[in-house]
C-alpha positions in Angstrom: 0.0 0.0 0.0 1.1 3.7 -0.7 1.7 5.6 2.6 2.0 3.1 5.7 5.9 2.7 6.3 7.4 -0.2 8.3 10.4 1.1 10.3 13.3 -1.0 11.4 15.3 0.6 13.9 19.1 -0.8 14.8 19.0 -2.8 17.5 22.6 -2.9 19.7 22.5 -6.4 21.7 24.7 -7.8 23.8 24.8 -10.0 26.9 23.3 -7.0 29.2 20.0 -6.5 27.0 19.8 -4.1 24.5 19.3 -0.4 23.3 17.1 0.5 20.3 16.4 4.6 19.2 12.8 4.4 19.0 12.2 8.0 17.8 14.5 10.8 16.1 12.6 13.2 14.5 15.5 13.5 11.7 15.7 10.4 11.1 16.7 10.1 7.3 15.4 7.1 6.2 11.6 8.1 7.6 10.8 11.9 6.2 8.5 13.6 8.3 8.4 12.2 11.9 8.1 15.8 12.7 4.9 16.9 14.2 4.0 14.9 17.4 2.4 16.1 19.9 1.1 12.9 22.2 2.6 9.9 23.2 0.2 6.9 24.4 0.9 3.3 26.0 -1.9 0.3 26.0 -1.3 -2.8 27.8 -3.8 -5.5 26.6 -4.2 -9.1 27.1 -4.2 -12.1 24.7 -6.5 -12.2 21.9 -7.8 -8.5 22.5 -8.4 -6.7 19.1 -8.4 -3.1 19.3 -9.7 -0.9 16.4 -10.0 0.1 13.3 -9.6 3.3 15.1 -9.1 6.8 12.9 -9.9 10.4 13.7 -11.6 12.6 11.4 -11.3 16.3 10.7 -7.4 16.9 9.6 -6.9 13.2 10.7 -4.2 12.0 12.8 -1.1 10.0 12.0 0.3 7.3 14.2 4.0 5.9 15.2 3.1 2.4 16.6 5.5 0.5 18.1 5.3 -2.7 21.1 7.7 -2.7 24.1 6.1 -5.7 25.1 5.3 -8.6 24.0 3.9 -9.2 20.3 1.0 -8.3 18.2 -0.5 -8.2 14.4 -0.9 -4.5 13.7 -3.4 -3.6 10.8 -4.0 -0.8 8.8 -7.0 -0.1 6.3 -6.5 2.5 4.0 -9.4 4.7 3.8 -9.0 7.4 1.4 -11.3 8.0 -1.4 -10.2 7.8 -4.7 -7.3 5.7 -3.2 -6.6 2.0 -5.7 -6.5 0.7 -2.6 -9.5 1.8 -0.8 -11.0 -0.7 1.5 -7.6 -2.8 1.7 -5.8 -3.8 4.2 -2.0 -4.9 5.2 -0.9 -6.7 8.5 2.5 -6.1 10.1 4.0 -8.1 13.3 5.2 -6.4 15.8 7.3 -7.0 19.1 9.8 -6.7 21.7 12.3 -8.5 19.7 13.2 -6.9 16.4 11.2 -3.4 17.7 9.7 -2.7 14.5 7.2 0.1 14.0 4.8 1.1 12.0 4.0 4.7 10.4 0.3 4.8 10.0 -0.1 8.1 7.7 -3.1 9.9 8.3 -6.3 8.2 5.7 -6.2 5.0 7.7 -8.1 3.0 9.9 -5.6 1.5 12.6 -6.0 -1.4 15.1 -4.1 -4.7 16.3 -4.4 -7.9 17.7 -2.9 -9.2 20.9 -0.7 -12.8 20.2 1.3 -12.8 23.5 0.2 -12.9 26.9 0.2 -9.3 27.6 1.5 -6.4 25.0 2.2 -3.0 25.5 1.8 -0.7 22.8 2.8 2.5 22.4 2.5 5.4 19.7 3.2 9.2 18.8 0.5 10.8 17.3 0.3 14.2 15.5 -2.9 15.5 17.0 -4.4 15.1 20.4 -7.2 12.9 21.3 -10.9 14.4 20.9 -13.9 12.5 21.0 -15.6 14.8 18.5 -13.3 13.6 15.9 -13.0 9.5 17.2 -14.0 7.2 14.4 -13.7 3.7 13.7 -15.2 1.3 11.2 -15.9 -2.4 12.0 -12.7 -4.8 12.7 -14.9 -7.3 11.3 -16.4 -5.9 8.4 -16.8 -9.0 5.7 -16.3 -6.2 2.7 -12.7 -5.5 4.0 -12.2 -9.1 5.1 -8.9 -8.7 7.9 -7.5 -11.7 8.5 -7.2 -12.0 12.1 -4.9 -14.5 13.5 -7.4 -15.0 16.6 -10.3 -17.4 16.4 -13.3 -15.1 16.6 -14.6 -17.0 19.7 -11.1 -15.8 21.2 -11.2 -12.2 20.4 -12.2 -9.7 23.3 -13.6 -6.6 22.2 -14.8 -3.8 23.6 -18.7 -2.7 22.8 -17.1 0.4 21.1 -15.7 -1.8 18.4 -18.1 -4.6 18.4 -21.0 -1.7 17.3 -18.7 -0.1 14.6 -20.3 0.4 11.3 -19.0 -0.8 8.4 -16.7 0.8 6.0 -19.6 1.3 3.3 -22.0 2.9 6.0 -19.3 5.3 6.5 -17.1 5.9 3.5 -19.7 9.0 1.5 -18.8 11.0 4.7 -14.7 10.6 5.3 -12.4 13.7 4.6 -9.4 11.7 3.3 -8.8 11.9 -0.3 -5.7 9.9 -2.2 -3.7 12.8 -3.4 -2.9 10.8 -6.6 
């Protein structure tokens, strides 16, 4: 997909532990990590799903990363126009090779827990409002995510178990593919 970015920091090992740079905002080989303005951290459980999460308005861009554990982090591009619309890409993440993921803003994010606890955590370039929270179904059969939890496993909130789906939804989003 055109926009979302897998990152893959050098990681310096030995026997102590490790130390990983998780954010420089000049960081050459990702233009643009400039702009963030919150910081959040999620701990979840096995099999808990959370999303597809996006905010409306000038939208919101997202540097995901887990500290903890390991989980299937999804993104759902949802920018009209876009040849992708509707589609979807699935990146592991985790405490070992600290990947993370740069969710530009025209897409839906969430994950999926696969350890026994995760934490996640992410930059964001706007602050939370609930006037501008959205999120479409994580189950919606027209976008079709492959989850890698059985759906009797999954725990969702009622938030994201209500969503609508992306057709429901889609005649009233701001993003727009710029191609």
């Amino acid at each position: 997909m055109d926009g979302p970015l897998l990152v893959l920091p050098v990681v310096h090992g030995d026997s102590r532990g490790f130390f990983v740079e998780t954010f420089r905002v000049d960081d050459p080989a990702v233009p643009g990590l400039g702009g963030f303005v919150q910081d959040n951290h999620s701990r979840s459980s096995r099999g808990v799903v959370r999303g597809m999460h996006f905010a409306v308005g000038d939208g919101i861009a997202k540097l995901v990363r887990c500290a903890r554990g390991t989980i299937v982090d999804v993104v759902v591009d949802i920018r009209r126009g876009s040849p992708s619309f509707g589609g979807w890409e699935a990146f592991t993440l985790d405490d070992r090779d600290h990947a993370q993921l740069l969710v530009p803003v025209g897409f839906a994010h969430g994950f999926c827990v696969l350890s026994e606890i995760a934490d996640v955590c992410y930059k964001q370039t706007g602050y939370y409002d609930p006037a501008t929270d959205r999120g479409i179904a994580y189950d919606d059969p027209e976008i079709g995510i492959d989850w890698p939890i059985a759906p009797d496993e999954r725990v969702v909130s009622d938030r994201d178990a209500t969503a609508p789906r992306l057709a429901d939804v889609a005649a009233d989003l701001p993003f727009v593919y710029p191609g």
